[in-house]
LOLUM-784889 format. One record per residue: residue in one letter; residue number from 1; x negated, y, z of N, C-alpha, C in turn. Coordinates in Angstrom, 3 decimals, decimal comma. Each point is the difference from the previous one (the first is absolute). Example, Ala and Ser with C-alpha at 12.3 -4.5 7.8 and 13.67 -1.06 7.14 Angstrom:
BEGIN
@aa = A i = 1 n.x = -13,190 n.y = -5,690 n.z = 7,800 ca.x = 0,890 ca.y = 1,190 ca.z = 0,000 c.x = -0,900 c.y = 1,200 c.z = 0,000
@aa = S i = 2 n.x = 0,350 n.y = 1,050 n.z = -0,720 ca.x = -0,820 ca.y = 1,190 ca.z = 0,060 c.x = 0,770 c.y = 1,090 c.z = 0,730
REM end
This chain:
BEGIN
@aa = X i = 1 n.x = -2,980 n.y = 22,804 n.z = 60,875 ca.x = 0,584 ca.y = 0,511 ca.z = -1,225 c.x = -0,766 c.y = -0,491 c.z = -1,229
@aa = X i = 2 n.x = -1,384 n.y = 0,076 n.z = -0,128 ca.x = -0,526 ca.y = -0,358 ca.z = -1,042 c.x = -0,120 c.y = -1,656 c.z = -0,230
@aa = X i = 3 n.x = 0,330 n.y = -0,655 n.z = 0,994 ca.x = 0,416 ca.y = -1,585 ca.z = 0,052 c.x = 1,131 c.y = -0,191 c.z = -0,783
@aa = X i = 4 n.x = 1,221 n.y = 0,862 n.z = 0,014 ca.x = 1,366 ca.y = -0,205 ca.z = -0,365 c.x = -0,503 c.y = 0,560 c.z = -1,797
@aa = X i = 5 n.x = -1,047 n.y = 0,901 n.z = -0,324 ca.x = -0,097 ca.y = 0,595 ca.z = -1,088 c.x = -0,739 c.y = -1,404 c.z = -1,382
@aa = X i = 6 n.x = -0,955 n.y = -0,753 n.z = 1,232 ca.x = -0,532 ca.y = -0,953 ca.z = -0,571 c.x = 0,892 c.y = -1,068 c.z = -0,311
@aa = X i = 7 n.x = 0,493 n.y = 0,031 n.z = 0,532 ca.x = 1,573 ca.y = -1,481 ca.z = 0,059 c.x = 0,686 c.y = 0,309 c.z = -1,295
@aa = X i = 8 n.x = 0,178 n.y = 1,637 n.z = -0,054 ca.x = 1,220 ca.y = 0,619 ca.z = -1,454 c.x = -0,656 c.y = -0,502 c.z = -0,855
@aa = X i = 9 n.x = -1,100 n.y = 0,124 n.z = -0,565 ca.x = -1,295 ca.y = 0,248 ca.z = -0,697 c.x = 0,054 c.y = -1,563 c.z = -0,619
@aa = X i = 10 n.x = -0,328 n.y = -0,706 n.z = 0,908 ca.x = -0,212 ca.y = -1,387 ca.z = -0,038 c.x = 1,431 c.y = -0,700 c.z = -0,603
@aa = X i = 11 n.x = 0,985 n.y = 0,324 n.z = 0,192 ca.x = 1,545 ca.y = -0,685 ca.z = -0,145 c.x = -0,061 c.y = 1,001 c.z = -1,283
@aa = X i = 12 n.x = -0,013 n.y = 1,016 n.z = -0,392 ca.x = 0,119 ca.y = 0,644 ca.z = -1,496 c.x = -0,763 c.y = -1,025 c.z = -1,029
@aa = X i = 13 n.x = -1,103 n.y = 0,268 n.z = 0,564 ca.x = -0,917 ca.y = -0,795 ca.z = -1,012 c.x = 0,600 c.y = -1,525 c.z = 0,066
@aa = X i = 14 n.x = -0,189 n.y = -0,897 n.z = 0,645 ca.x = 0,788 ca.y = -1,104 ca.z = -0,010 c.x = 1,702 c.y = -0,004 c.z = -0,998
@aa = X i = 15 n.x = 0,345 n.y = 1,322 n.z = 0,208 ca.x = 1,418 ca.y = -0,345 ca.z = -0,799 c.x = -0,153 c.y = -0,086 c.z = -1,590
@aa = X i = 16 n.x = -1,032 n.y = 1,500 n.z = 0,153 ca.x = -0,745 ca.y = 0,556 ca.z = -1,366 c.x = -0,181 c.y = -1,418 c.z = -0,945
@aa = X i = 17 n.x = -0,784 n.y = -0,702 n.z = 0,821 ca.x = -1,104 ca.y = -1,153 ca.z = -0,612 c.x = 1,126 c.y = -1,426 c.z = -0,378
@aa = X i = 18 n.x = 1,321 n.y = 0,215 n.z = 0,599 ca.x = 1,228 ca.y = -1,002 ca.z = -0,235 c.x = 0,833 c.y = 0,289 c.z = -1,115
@aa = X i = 19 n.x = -0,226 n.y = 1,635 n.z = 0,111 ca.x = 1,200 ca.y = 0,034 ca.z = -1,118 c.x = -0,235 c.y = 0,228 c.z = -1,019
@aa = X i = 20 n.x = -1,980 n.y = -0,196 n.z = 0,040 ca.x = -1,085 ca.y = 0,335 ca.z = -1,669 c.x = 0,268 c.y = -1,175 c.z = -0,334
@aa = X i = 21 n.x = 0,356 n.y = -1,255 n.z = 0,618 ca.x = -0,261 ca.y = -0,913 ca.z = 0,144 c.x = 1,893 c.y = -0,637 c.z = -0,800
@aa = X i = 22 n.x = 0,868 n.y = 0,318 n.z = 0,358 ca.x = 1,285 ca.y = -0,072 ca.z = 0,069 c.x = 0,387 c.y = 0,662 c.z = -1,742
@aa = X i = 23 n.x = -0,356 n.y = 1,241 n.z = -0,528 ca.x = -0,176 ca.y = 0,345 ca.z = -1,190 c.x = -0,330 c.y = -0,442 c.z = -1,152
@aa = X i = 24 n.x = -1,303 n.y = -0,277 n.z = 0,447 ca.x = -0,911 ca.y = -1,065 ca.z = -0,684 c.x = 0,897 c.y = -1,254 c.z = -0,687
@aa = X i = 25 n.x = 0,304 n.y = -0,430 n.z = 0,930 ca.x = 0,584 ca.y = -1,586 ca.z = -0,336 c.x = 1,395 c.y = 0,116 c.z = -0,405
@aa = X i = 26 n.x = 0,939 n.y = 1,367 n.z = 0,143 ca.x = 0,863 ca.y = 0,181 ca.z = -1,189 c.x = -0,246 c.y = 0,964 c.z = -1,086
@aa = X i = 27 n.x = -1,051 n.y = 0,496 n.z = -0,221 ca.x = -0,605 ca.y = 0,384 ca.z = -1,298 c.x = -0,204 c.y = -1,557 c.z = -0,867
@aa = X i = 28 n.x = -0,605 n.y = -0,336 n.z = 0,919 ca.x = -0,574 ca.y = -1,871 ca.z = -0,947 c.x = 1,196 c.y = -0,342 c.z = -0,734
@aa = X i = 29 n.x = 0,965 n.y = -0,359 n.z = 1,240 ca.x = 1,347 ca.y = -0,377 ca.z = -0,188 c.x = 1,115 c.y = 0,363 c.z = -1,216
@aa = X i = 30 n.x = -0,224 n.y = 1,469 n.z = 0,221 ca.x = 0,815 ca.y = 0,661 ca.z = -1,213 c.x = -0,473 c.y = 0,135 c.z = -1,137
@aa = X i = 31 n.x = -1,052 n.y = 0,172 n.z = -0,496 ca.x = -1,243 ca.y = -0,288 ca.z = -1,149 c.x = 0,034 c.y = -1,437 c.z = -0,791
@aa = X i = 32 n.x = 0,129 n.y = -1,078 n.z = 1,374 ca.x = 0,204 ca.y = -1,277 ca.z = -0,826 c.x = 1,245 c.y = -0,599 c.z = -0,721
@aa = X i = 33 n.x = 0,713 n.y = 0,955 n.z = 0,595 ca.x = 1,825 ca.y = -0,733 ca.z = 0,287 c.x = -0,322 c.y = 1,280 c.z = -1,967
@aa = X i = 34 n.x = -0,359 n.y = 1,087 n.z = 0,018 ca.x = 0,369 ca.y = 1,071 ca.z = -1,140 c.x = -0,817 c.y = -0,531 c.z = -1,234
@aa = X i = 35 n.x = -1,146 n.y = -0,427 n.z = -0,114 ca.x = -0,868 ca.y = -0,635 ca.z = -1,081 c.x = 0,493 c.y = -1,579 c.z = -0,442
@aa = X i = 36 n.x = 0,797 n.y = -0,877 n.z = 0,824 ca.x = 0,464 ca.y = -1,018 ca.z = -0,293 c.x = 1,536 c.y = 0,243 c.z = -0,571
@aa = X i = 37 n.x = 0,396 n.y = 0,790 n.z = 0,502 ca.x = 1,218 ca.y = 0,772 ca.z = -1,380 c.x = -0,555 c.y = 0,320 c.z = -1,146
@aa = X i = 38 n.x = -0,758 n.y = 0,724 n.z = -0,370 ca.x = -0,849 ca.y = 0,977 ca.z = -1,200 c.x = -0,618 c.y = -0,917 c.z = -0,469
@aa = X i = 39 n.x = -0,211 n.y = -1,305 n.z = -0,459 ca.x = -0,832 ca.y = -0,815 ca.z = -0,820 c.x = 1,043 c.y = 0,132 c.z = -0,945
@aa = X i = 40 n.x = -1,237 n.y = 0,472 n.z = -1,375 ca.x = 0,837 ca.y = -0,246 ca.z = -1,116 c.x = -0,768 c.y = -1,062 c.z = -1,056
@aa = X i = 41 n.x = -0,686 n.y = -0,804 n.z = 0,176 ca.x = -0,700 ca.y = -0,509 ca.z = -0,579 c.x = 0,173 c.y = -1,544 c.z = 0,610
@aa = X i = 42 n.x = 0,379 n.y = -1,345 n.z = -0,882 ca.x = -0,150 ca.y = -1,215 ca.z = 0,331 c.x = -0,876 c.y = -0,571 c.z = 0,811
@aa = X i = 43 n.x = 0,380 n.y = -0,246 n.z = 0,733 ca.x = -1,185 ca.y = -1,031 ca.z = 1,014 c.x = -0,380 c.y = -0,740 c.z = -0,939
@aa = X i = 44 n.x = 0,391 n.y = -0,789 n.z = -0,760 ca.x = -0,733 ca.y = -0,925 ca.z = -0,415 c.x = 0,136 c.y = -0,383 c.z = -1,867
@aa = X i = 45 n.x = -0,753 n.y = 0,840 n.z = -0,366 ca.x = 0,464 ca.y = 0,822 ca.z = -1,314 c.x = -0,391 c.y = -1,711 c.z = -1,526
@aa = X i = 46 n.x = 1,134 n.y = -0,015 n.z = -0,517 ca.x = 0,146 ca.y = -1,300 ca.z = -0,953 c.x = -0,466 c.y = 0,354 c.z = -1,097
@aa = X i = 47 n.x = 0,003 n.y = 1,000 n.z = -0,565 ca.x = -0,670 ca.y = 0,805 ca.z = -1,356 c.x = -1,037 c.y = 0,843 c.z = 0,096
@aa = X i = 48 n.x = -0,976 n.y = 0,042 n.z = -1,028 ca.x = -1,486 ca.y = 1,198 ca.z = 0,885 c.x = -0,020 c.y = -0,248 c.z = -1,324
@aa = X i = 49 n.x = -0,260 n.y = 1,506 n.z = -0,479 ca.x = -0,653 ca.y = 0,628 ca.z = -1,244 c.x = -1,770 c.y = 0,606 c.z = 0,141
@aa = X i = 50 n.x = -0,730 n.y = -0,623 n.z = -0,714 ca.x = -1,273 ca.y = 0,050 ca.z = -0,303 c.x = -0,750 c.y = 1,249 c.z = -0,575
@aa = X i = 51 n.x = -0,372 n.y = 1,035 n.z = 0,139 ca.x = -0,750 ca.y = 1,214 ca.z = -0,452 c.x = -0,806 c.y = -0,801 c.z = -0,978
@aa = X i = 52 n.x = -0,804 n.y = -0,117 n.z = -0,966 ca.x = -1,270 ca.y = -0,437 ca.z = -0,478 c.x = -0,542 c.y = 1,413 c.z = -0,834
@aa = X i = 53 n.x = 0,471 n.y = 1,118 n.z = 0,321 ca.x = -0,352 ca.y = 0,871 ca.z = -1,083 c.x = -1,455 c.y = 0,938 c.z = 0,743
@aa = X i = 54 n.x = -0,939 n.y = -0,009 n.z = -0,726 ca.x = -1,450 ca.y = 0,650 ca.z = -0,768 c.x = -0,988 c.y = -1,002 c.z = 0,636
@aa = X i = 55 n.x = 1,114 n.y = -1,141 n.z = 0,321 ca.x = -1,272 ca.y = -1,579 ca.z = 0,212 c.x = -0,947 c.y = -0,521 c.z = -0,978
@aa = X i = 56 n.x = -0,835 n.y = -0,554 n.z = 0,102 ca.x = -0,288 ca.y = -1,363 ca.z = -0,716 c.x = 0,259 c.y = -0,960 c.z = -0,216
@aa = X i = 57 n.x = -0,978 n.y = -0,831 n.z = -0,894 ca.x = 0,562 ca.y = -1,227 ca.z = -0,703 c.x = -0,262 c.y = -0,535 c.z = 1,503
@aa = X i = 58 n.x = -1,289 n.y = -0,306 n.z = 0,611 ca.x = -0,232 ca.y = -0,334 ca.z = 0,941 c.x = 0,908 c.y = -0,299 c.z = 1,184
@aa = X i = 59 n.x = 0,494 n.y = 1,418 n.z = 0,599 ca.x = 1,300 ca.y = 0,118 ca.z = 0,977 c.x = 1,233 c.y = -0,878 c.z = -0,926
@aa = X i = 60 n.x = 0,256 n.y = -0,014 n.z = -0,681 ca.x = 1,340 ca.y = -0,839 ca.z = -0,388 c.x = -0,773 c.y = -0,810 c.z = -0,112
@aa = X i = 61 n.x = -0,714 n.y = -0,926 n.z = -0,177 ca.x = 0,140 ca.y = -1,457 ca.z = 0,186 c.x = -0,192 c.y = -0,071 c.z = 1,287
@aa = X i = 62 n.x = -0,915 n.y = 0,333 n.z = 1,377 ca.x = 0,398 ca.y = -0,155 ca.z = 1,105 c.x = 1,157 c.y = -0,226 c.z = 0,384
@aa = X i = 63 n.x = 0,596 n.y = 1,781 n.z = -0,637 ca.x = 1,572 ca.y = -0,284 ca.z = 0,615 c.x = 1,295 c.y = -1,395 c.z = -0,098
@aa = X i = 64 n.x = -0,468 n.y = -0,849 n.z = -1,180 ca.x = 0,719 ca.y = -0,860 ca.z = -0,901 c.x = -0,120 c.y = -0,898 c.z = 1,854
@aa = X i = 65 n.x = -1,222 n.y = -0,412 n.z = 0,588 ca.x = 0,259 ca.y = -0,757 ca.z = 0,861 c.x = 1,273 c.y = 0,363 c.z = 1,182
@aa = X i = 66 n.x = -0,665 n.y = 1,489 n.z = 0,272 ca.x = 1,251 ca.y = 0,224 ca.z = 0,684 c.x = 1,497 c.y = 0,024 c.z = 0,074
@aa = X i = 67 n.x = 0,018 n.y = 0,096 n.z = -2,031 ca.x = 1,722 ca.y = 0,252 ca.z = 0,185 c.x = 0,363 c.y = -1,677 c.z = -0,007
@aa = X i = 68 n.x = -0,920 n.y = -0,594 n.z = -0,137 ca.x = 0,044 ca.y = -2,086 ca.z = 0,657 c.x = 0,424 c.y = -0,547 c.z = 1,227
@aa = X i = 69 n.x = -0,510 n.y = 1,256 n.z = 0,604 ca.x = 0,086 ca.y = -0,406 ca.z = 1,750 c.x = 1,499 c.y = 1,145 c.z = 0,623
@aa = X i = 70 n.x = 0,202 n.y = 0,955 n.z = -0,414 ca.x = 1,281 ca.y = 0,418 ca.z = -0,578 c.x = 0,994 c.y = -0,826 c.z = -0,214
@aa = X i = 71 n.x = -0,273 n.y = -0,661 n.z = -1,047 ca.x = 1,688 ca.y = -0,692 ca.z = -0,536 c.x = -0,380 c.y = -1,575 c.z = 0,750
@aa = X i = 72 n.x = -1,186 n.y = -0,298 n.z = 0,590 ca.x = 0,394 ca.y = -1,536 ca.z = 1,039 c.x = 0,614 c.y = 0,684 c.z = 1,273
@aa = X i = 73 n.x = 0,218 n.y = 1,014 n.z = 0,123 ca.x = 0,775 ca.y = 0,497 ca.z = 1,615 c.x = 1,446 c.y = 0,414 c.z = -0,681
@aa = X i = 74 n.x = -0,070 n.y = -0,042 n.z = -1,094 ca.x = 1,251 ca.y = 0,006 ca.z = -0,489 c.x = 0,785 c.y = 1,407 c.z = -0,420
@aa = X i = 75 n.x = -0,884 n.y = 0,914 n.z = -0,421 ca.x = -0,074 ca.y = 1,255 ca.z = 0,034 c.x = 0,694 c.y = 0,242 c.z = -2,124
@aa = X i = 76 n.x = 0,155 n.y = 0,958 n.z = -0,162 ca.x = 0,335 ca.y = 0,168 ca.z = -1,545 c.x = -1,129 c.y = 0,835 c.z = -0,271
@aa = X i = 77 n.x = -1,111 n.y = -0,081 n.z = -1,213 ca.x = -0,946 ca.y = 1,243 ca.z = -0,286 c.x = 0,248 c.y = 0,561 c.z = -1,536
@aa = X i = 78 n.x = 0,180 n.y = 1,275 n.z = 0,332 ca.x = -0,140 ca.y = 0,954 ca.z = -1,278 c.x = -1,406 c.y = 0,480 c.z = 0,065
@aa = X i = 79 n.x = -0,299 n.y = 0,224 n.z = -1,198 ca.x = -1,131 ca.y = 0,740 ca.z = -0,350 c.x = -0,002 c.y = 1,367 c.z = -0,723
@aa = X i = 80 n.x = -0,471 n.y = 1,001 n.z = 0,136 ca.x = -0,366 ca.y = 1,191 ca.z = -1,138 c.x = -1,179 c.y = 0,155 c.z = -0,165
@aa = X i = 81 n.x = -0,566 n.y = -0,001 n.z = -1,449 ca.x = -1,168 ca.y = 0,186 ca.z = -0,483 c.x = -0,336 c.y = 1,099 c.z = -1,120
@aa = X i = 82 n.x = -1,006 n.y = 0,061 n.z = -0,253 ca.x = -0,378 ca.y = 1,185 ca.z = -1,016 c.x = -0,035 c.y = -1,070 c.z = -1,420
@aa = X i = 83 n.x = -0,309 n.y = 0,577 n.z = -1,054 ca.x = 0,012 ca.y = -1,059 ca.z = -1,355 c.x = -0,789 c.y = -1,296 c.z = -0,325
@aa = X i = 84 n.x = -1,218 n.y = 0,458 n.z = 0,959 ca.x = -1,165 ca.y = -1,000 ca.z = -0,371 c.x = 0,070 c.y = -0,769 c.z = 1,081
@aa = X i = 85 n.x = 0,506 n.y = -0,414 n.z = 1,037 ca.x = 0,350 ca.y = -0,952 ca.z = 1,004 c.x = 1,287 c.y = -0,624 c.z = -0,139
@aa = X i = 86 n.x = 1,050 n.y = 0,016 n.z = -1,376 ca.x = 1,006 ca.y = -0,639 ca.z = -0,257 c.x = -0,322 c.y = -1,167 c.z = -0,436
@aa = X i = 87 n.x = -1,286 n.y = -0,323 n.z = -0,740 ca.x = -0,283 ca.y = -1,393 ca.z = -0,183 c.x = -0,073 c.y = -0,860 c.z = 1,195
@aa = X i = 88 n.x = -0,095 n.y = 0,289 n.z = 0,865 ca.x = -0,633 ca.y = -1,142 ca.z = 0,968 c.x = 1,397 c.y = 0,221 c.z = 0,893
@aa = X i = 89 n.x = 0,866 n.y = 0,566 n.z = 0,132 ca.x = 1,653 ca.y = 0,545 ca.z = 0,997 c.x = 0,669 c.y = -0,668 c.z = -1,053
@aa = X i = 90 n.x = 0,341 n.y = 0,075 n.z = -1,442 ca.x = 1,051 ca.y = 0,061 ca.z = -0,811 c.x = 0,588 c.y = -1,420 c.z = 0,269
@aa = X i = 91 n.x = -0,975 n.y = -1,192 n.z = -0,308 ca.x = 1,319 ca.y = -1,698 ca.z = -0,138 c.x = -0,578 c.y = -0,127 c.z = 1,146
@aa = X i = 92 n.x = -0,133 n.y = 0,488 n.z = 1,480 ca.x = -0,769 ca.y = -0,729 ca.z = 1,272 c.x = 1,603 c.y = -0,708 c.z = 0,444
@aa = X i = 93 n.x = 0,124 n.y = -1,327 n.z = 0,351 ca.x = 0,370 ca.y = -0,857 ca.z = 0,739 c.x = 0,936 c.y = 0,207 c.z = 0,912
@aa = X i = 94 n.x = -0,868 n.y = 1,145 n.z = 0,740 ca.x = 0,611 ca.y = 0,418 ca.z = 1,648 c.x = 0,544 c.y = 1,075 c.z = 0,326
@aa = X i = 95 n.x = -0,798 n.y = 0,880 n.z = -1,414 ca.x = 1,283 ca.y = 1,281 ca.z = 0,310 c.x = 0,830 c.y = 0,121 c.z = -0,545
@aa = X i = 96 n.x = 1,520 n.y = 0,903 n.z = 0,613 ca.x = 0,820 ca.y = 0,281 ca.z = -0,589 c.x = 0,152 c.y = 0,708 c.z = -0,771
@aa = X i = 97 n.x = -0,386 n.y = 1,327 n.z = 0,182 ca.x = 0,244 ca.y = 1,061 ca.z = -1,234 c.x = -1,359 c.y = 0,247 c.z = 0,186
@aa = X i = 98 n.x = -0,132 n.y = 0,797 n.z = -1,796 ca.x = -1,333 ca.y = 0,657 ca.z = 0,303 c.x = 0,491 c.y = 1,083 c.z = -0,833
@aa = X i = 99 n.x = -1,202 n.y = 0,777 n.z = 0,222 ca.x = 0,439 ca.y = 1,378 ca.z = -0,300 c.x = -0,632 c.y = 1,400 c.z = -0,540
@aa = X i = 100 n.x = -0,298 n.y = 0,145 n.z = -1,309 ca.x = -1,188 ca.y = 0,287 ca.z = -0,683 c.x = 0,079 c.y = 1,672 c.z = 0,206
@aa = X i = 101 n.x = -0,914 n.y = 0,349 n.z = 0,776 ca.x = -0,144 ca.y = 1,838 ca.z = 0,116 c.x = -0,473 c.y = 0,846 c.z = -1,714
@aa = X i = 102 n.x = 0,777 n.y = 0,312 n.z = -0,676 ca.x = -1,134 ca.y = 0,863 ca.z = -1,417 c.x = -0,207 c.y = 1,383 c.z = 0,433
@aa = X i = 103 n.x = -1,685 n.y = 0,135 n.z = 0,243 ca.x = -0,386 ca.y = 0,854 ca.z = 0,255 c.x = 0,014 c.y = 1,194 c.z = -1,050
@aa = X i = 104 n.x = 0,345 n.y = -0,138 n.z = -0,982 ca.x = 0,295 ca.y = 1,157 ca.z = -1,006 c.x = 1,622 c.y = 0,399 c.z = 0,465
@aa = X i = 105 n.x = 0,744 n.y = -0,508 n.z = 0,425 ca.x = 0,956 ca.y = 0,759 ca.z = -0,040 c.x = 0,619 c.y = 0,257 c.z = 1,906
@aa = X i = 106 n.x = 0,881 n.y = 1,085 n.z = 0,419 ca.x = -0,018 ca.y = -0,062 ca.z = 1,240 c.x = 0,538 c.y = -1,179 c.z = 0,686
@aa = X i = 107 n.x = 0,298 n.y = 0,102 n.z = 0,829 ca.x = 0,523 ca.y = -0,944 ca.z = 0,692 c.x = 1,724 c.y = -0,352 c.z = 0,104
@aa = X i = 108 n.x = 0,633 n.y = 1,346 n.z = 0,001 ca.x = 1,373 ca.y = -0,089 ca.z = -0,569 c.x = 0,006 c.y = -0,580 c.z = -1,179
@aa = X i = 109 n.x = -0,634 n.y = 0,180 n.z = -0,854 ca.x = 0,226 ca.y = -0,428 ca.z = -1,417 c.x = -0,337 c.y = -1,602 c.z = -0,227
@aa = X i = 110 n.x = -0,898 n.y = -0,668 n.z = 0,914 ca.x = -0,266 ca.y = -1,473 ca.z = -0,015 c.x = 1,284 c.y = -0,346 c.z = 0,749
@aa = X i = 111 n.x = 0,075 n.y = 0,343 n.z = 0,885 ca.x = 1,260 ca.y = -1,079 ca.z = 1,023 c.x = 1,250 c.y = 0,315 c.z = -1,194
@aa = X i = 112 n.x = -0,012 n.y = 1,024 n.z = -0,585 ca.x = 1,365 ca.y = 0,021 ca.z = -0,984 c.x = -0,251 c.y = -0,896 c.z = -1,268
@aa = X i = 113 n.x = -1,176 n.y = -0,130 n.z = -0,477 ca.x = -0,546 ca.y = -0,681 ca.z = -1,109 c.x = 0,707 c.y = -1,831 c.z = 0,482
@aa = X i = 114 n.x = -0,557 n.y = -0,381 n.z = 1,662 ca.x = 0,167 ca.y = -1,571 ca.z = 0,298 c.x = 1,439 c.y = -0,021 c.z = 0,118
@aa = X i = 115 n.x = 1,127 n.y = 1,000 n.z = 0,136 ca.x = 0,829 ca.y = 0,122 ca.z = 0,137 c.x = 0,722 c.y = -0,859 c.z = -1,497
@aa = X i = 116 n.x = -0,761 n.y = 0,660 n.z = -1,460 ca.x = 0,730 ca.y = -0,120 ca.z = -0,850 c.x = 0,226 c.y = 1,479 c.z = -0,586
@aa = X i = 117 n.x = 0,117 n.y = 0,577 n.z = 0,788 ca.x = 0,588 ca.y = 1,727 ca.z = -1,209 c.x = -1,094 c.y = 0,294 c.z = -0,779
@aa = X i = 118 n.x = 0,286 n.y = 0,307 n.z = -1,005 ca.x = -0,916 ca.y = 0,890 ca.z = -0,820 c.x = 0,321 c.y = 1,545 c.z = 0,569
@aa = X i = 119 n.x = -1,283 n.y = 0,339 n.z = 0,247 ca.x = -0,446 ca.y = 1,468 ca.z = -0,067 c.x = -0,725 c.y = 0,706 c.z = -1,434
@aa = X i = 120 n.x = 0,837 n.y = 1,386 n.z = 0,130 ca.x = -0,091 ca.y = 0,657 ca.z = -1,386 c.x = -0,679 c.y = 1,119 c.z = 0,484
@aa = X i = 121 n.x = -1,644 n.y = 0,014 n.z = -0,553 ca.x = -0,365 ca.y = 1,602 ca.z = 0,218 c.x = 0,870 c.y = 1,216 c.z = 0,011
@aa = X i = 122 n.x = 0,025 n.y = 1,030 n.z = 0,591 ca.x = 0,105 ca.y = 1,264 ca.z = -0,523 c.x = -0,586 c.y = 0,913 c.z = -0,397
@aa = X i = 123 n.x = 0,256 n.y = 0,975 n.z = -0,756 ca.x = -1,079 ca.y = 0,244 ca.z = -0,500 c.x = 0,689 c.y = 1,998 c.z = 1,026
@aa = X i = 124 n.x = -1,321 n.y = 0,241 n.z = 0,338 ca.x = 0,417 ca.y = 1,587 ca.z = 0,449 c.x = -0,153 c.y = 1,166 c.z = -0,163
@aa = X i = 125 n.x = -0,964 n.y = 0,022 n.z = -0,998 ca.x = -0,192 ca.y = 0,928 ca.z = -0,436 c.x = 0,234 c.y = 0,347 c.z = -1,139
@aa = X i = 126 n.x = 1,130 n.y = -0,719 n.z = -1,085 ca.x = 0,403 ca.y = 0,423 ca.z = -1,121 c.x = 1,416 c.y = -0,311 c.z = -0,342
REM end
């Protein structure tokens, strides 16, 4: 009897250890097949916009090499900068847009400023 108990024992575990095994590899399966739907982002992205903001003079001219090696792979580069790094971004060659951050005013109010609109204070308390 305890021969026939060792045999159960042995064939459980064996099935156990097939079908950890069997799970596994359609967990993989269904995971890869569900994340290769859900890309929302270009494989192989033609435009890249540049941060340069609370850099240095230093970091932007480094960067100047990179956005070089950028547009020889054939890439488009924008830049955004703070005021005092527009000299060295503003007539560059290689980039496309650039894009001046004014730290006095928010940030809605610059992207509406490059836009063209004039913005009119309000006044609120009188």
């Amino acid at each position: 009897m305890s021969s026939l108990v060792t045999k159960l024992k042995y064939l459980n575990r064996w099935r156990n250890i097939k079908t950890k095994l069997i799970k596994l590899k359609l967990q993989i399966i269904t995971s890869d097949a569900f994340l290769k739907r859900r890309t929302a982002l270009p494989r192989k992205p033609q435009q890249i916009l540049i941060l340069m903001i609370g850099k240095g003079i230093g970091d932007a001219i480094v960067m100047t090499g990179f956005i070089k090696a950028l547009t020889e792979m054939g890439k488009q580069v924008s830049v955004m900068t703070e005021t005092r790094l527009s000299a060295i971004f503003n007539n560059h060659p290689l980039v496309q847009n650039h894009f001046i951050l004014n730290r006095n005013d928010s940030d809605y109010q610059t992207l509406l400023r490059g836009q063209g609109i004039k913005i009119r204070p309000v006044n609120r308390f009188g």
